[in-house]
Backbone as a chain_set.jsonl record, in Angstrom:
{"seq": "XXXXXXXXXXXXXXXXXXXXXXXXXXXXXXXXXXXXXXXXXXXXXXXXXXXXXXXXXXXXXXXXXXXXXXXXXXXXXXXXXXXXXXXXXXXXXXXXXXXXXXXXXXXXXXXXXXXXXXXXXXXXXXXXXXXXXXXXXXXXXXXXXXXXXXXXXXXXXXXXXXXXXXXXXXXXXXXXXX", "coords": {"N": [[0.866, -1.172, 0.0], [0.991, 1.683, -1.312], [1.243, 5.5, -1.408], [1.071, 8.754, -1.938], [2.493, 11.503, -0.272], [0.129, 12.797, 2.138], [-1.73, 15.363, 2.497], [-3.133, 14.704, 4.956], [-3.369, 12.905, 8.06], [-0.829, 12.653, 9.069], [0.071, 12.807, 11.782], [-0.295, 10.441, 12.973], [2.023, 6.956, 13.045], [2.607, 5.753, 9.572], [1.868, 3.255, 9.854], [-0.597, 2.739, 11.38], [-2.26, 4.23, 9.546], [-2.052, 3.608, 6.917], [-0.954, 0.913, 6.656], [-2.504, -0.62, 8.551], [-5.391, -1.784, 7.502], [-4.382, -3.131, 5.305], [-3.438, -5.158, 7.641], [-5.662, -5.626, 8.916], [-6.777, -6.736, 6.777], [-4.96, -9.322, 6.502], [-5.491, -10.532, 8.594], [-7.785, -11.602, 8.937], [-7.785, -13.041, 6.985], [-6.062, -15.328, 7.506], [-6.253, -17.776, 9.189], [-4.833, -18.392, 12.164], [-2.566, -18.7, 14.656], [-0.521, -15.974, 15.119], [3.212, -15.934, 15.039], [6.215, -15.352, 15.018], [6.982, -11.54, 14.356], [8.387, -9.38, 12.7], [10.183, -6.517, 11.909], [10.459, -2.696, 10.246], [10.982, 0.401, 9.75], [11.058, 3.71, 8.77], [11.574, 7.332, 10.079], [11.208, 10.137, 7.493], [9.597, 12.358, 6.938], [7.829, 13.387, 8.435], [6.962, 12.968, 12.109], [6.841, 10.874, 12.914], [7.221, 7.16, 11.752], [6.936, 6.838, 8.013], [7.686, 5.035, 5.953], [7.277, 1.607, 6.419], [7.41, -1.599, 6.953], [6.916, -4.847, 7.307], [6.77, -8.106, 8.866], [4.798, -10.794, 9.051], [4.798, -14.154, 10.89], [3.192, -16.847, 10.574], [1.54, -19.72, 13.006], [0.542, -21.985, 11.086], [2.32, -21.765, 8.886], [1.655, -19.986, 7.351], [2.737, -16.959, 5.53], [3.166, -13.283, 6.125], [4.065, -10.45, 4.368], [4.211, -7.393, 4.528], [4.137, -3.847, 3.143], [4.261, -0.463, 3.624], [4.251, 3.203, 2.343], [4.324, 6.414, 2.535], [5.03, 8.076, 1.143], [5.366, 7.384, -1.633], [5.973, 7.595, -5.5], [3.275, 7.549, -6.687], [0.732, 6.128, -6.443], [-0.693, 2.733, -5.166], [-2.21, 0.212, -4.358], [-2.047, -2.964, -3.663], [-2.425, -6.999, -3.715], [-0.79, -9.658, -3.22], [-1.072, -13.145, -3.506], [0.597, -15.918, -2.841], [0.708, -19.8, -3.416], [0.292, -23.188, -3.191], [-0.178, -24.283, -6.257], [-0.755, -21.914, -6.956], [-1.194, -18.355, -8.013], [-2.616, -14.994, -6.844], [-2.751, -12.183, -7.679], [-4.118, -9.436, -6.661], [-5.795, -5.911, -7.009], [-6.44, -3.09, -5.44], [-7.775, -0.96, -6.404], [-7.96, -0.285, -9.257], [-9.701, -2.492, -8.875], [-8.946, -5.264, -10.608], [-8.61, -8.592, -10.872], [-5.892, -11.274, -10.658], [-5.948, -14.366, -11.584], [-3.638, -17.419, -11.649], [-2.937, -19.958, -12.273], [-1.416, -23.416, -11.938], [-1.951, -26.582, -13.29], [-2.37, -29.867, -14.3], [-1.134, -30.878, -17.335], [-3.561, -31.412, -19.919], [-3.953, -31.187, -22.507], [-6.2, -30.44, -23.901], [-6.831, -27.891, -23.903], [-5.351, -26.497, -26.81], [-3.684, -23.535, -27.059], [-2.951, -23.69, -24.929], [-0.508, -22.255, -21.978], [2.625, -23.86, -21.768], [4.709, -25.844, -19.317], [7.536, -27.758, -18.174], [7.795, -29.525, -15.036], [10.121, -29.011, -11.963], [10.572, -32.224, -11.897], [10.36, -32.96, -14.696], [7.643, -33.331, -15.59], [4.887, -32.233, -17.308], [2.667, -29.082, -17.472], [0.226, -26.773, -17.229], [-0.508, -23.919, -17.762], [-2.983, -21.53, -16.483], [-4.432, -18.859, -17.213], [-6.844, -16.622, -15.385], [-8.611, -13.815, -15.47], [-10.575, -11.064, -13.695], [-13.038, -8.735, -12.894], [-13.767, -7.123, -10.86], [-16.733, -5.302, -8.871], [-15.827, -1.962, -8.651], [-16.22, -0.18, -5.395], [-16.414, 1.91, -2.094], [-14.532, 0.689, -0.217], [-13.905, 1.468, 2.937], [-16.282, 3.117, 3.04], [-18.459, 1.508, 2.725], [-17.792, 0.199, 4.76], [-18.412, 1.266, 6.84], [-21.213, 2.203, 6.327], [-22.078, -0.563, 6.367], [-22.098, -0.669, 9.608], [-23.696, 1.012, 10.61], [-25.755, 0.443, 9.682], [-26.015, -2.062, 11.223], [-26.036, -1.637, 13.952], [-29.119, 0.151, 13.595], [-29.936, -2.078, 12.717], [-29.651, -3.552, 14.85], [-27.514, -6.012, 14.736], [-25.094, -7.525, 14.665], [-21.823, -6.328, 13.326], [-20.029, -6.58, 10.334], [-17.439, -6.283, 10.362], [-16.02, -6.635, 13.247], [-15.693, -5.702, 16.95], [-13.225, -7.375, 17.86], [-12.103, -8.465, 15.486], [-11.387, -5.659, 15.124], [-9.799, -4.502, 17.262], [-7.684, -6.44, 17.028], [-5.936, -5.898, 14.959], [-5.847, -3.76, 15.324], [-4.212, -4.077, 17.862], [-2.23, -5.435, 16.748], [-0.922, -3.956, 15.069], [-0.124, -1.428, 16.843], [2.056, -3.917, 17.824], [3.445, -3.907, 16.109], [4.821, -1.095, 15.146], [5.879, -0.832, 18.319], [7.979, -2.771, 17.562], [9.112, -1.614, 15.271], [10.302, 1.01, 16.667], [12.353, -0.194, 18.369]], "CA": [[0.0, 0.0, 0.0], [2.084, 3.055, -1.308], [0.518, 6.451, -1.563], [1.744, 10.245, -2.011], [2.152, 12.153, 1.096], [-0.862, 13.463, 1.987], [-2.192, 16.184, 3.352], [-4.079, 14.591, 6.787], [-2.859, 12.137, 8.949], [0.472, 12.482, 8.807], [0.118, 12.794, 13.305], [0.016, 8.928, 13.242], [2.853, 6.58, 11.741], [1.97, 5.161, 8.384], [1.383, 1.949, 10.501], [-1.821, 3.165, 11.708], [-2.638, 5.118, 8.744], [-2.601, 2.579, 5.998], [-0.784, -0.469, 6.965], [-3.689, -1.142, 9.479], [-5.971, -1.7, 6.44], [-3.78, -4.691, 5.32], [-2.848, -5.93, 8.688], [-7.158, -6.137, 8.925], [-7.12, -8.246, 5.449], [-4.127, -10.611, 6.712], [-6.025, -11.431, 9.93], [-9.14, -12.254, 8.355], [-7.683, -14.488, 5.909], [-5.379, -16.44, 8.126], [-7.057, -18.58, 10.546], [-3.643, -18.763, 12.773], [-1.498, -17.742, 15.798], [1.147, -15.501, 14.863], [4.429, -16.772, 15.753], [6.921, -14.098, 14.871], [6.85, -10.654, 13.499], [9.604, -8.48, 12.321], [9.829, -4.861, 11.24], [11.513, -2.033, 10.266], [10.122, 1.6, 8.761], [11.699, 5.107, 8.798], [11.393, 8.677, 9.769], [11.689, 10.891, 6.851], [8.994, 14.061, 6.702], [6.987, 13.35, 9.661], [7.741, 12.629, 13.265], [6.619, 8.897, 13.081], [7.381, 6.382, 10.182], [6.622, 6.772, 7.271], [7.817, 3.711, 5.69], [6.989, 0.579, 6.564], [8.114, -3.151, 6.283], [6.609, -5.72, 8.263], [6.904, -9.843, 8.69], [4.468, -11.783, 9.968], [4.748, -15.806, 10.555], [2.105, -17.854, 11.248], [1.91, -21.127, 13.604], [0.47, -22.504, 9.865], [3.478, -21.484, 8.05], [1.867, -18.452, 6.158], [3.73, -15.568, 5.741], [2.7, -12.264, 5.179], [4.595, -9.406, 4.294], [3.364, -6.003, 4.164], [5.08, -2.787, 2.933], [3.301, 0.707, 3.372], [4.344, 4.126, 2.58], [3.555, 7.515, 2.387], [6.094, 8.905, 0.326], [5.539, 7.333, -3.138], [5.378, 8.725, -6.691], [2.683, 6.628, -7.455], [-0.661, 5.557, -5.642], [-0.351, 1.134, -5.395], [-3.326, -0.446, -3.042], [-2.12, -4.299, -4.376], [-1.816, -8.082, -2.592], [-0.094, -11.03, -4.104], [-1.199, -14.168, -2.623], [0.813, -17.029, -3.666], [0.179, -20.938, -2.734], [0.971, -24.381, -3.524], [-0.36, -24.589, -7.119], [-1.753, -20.519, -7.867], [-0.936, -16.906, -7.563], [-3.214, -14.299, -7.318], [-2.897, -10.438, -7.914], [-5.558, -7.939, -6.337], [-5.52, -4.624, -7.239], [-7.604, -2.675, -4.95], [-7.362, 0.797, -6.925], [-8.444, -1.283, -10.162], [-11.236, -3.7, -8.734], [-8.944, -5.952, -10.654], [-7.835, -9.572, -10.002], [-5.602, -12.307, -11.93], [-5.552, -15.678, -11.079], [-2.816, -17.93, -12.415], [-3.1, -21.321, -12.4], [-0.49, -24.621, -12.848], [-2.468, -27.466, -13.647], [-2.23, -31.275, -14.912], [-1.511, -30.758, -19.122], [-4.744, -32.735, -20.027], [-3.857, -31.484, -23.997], [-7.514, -29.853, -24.221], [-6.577, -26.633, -24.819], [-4.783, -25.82, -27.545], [-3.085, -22.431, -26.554], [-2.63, -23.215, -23.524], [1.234, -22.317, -22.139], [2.769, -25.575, -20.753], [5.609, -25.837, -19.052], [7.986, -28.667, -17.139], [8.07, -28.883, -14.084], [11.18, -29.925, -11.667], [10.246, -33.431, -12.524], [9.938, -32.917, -16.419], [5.998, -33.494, -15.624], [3.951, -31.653, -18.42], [2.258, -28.25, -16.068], [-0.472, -26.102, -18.074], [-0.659, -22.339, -16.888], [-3.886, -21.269, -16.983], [-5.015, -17.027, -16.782], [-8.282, -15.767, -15.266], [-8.543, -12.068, -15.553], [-11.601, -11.118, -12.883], [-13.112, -7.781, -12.411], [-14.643, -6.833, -9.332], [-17.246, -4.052, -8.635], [-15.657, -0.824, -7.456], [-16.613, 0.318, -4.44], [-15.192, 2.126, -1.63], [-14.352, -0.502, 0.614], [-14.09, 2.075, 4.026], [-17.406, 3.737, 3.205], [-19.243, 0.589, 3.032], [-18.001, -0.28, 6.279], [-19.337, 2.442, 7.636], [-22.558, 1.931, 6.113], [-22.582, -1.592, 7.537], [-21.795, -0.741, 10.728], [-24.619, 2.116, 11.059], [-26.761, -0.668, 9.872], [-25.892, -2.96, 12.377], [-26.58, -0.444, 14.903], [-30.144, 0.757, 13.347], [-30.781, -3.46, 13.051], [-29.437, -4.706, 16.023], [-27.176, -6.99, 14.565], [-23.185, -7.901, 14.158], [-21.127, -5.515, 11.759], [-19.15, -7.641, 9.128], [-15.918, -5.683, 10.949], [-16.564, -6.583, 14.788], [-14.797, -4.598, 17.95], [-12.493, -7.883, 18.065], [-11.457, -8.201, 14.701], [-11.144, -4.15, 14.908], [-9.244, -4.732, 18.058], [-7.28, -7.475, 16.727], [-5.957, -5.493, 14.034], [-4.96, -2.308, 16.222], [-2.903, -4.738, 18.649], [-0.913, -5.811, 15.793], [-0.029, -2.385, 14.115], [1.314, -1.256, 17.702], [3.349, -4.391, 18.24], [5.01, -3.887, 14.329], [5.325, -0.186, 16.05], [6.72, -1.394, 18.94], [9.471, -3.409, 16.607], [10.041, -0.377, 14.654], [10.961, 1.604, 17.404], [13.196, -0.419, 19.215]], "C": [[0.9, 1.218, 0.0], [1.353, 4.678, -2.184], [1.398, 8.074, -1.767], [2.086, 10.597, -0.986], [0.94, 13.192, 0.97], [-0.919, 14.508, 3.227], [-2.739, 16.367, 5.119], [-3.234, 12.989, 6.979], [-1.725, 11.857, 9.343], [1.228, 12.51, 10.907], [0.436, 11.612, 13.493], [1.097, 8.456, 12.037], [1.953, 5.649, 10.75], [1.293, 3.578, 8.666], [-0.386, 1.543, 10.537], [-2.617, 4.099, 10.63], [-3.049, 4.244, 7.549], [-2.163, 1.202, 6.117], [-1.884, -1.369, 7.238], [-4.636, -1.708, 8.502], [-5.397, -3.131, 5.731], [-3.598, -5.996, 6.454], [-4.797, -6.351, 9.316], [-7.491, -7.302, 8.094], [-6.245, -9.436, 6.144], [-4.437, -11.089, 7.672], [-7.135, -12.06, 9.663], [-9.099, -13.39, 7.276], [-7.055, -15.285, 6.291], [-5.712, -16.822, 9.301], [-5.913, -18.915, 11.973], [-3.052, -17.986, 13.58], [-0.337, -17.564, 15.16], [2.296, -16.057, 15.737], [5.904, -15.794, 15.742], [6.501, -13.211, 14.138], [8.329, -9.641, 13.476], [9.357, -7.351, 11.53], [10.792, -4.166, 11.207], [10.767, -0.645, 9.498], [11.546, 2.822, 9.628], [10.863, 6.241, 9.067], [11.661, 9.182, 8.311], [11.384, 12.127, 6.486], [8.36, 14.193, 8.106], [7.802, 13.215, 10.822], [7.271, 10.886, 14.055], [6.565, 8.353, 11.58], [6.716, 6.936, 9.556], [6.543, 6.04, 5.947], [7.867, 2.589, 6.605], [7.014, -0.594, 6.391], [7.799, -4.464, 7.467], [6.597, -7.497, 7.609], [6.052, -10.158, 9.015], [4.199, -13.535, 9.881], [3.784, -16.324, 11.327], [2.185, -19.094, 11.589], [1.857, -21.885, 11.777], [1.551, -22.745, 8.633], [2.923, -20.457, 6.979], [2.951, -17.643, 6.368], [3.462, -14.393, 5.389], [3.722, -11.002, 4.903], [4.19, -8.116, 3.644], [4.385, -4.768, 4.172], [3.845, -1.269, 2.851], [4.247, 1.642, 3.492], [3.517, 5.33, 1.991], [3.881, 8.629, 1.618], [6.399, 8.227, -1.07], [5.405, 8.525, -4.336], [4.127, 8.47, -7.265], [1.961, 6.035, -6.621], [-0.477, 3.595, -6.223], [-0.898, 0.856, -4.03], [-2.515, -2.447, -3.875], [-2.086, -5.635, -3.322], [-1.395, -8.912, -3.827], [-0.205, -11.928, -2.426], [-0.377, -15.405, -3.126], [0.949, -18.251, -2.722], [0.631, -21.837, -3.713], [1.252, -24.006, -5.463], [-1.088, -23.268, -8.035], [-0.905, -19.286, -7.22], [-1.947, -15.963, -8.28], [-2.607, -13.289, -6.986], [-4.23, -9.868, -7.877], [-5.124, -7.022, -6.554], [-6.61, -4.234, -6.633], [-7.816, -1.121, -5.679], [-8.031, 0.322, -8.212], [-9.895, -1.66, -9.99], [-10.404, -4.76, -9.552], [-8.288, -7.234, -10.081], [-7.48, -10.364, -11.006], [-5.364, -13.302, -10.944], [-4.676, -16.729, -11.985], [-2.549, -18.936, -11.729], [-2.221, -22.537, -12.612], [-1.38, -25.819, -12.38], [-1.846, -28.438, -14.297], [-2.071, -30.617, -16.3], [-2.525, -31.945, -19.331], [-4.653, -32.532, -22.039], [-5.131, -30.607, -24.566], [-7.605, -28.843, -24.809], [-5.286, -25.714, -25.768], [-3.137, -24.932, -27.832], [-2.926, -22.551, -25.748], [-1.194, -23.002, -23.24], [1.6, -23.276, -21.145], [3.899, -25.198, -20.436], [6.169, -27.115, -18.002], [8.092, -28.245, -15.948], [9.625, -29.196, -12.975], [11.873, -31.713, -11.787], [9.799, -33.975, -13.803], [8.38, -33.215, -16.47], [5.689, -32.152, -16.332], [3.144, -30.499, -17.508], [1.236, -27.283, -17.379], [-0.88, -24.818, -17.198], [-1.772, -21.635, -17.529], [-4.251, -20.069, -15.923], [-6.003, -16.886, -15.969], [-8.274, -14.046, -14.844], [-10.103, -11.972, -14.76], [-11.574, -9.82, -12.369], [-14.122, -7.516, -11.79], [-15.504, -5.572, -9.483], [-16.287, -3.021, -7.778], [-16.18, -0.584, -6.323], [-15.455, 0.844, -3.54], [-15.676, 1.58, -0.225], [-14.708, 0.383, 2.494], [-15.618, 2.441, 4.026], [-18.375, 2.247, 3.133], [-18.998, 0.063, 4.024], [-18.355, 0.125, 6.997], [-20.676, 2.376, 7.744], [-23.511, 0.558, 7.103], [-22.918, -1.049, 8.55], [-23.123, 0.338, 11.44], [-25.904, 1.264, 10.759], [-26.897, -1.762, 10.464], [-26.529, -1.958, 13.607], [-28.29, -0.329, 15.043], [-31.101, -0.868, 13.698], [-30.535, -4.361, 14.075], [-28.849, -5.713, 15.715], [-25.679, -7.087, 14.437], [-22.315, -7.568, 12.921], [-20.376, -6.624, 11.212], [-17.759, -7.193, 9.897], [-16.093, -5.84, 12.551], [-15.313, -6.272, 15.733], [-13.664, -5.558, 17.951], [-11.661, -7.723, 16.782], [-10.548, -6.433, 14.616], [-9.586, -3.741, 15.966], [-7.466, -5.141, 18.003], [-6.187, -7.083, 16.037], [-5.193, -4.02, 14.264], [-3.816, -3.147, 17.15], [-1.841, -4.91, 17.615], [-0.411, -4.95, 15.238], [0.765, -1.922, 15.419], [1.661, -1.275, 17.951], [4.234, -4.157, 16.966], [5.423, -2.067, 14.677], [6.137, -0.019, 16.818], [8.229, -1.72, 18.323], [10.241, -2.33, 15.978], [10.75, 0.241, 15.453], [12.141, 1.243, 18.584], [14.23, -0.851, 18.207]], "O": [[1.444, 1.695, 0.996], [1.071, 4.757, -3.38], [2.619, 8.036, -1.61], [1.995, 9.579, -0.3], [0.756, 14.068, 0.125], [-0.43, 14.517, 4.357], [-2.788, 17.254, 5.971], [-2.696, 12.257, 6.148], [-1.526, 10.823, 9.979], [2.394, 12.313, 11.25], [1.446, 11.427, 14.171], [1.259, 8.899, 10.899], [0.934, 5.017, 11.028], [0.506, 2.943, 7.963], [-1.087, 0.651, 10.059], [-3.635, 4.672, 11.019], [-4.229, 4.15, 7.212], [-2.911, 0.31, 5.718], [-2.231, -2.39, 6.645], [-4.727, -2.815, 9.033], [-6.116, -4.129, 5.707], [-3.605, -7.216, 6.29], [-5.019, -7.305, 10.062], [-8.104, -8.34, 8.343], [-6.83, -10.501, 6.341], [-3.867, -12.138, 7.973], [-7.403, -13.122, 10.224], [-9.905, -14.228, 6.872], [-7.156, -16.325, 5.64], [-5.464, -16.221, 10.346], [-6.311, -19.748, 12.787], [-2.939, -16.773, 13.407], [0.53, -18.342, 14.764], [2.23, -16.509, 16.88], [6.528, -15.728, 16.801], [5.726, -13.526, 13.236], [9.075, -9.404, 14.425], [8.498, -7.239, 10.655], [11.856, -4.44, 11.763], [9.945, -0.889, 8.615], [12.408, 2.745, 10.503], [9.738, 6.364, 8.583], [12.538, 8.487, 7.797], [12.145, 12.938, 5.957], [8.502, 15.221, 8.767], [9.031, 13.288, 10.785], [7.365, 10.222, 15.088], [6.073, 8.87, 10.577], [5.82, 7.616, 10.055], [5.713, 6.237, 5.06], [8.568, 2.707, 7.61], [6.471, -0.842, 5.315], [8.594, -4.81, 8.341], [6.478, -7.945, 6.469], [6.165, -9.663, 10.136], [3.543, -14.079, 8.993], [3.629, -16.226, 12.544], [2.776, -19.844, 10.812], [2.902, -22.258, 11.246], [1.58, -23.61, 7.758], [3.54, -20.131, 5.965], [3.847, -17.684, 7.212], [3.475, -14.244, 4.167], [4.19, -10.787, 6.021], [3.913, -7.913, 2.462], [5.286, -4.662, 5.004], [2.846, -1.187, 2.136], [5.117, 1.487, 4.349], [2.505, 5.332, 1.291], [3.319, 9.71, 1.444], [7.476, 8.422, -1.633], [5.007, 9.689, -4.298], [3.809, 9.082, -8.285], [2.576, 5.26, -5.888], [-0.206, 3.256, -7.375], [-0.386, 1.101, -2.938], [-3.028, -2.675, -4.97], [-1.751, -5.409, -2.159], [-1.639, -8.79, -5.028], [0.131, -11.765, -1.253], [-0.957, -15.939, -4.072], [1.218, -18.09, -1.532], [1.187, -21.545, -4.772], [2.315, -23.635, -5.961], [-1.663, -23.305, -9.123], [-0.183, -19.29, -6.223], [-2.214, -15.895, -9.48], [-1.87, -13.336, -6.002], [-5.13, -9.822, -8.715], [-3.908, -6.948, -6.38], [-7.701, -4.707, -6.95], [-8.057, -0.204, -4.895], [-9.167, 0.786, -8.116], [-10.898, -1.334, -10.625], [-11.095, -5.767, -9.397], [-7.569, -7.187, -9.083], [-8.141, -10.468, -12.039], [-4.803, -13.213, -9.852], [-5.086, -16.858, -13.139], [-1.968, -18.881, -10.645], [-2.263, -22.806, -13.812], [-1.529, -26.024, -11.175], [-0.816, -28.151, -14.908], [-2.898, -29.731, -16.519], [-2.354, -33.119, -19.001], [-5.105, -33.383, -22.805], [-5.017, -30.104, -25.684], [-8.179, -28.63, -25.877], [-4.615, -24.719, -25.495], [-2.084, -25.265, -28.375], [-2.608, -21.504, -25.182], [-0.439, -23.466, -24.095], [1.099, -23.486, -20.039], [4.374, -24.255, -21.068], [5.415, -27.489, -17.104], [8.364, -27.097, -15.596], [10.371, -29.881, -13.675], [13.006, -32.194, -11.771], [9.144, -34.99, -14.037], [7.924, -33.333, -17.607], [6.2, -31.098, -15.955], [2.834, -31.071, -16.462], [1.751, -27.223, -18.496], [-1.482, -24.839, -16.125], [-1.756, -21.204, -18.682], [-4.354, -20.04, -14.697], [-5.647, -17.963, -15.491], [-7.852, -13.455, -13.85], [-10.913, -12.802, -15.174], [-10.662, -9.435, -11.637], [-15.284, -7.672, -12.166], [-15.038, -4.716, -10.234], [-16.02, -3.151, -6.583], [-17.231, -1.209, -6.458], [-14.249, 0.647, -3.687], [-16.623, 1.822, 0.523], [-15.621, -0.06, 3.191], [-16.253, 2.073, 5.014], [-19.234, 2.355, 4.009], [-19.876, -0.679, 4.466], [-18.724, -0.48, 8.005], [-21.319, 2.445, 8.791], [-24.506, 0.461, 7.821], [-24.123, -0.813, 8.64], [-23.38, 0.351, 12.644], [-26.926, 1.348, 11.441], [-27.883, -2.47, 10.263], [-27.736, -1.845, 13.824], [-28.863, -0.574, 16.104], [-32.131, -1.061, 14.346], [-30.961, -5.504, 14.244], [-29.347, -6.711, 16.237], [-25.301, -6.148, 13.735], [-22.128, -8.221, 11.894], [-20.203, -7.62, 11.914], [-16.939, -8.111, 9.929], [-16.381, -4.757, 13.059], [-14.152, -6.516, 15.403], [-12.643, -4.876, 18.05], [-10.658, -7.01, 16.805], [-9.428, -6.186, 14.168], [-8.641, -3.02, 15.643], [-6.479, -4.617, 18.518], [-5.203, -7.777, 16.294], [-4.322, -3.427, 13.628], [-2.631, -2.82, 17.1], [-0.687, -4.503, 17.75], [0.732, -5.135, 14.82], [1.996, -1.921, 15.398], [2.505, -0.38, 17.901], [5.461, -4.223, 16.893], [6.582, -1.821, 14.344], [7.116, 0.689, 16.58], [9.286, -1.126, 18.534], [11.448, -2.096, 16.025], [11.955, 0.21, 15.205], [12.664, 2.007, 19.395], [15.347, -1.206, 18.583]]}, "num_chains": 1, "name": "protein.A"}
């Protein structure tokens, strides 16, 4: 998540500013006790980071690594997920997403692009290009959350997750600063 320097928030470090925002997605998608985290960010306009570089390992063996600053040339919301047998690319700035595929060669298609794999086994790499509705992801949480309220019921973002999510930005804080 790498952004311009902006105008407002620049009181909190970039941790809490946009990291937090990732470090919400990587808790919600990994079902797992963290096990280490490691960090490292910089002063450079402000008087708290403004770059950002965080580890985190999961009992599971994920891994996430998250980079935020505030001092790009060039606005970049993105994730890369990669796993046994796929890698995806989100673009949150976009709405889009690619999924990329290594599969059995079954011969079926054509065009498809094959490739060996460490075991000269036959591997077929297959695209999906997938575009998402825009929206803006904060303001609909908002919305939820005022409709949870109005219906008496459990925001999609709840005080733990929310919680959850602030502990961890100001132990990779913590790390930075020591």
């Amino acid at each position: 998540r790498l952004s311009s320097y902006p105008s407002r928030g620049t009181d909190v470090s970039v941790v809490l500013d946009l990291m937090i925002h990732d470090i919400d997605i990587v808790l919600s998608l990994v079902d797992s006790k963290i096990t280490k985290i490691s960090a490292n960010g910089t002063k450079i306009i402000s008087s708290s980071p403004d770059i950002a570089n965080a580890r985190i390992e999961f009992e599971n063996g994920c891994v996430a690594n998250l980079t935020s600053s505030r001092l790009s040339l060039k606005k970049m919301r993105k994730m890369r997920v990669f796993q046994t047998d796929s890698y995806i690319s989100l673009d949150f700035d976009s709405g889009s997403s690619e999924i990329i595929k290594i599969k059995d060669f079954d011969g079926k298609n054509k065009y498809a692009m094959t490739i060996h794999d460490s075991e000269g086994v036959e591997k077929e790499i297959q695209i999906e290009n997938v575009k998402n509705e825009k929206i803006n992801s904060i303001e609909e949480e908002h919305k939820n959350f005022y409709y949870s309220i109005i219906n008496k019921e459990d925001p999609i973002v709840s005080f733990e997750k929310g919680r959850n999510a602030l502990k961890l930005a100001i132990e990779i804080l913590k790390i930075i600063e020591n």
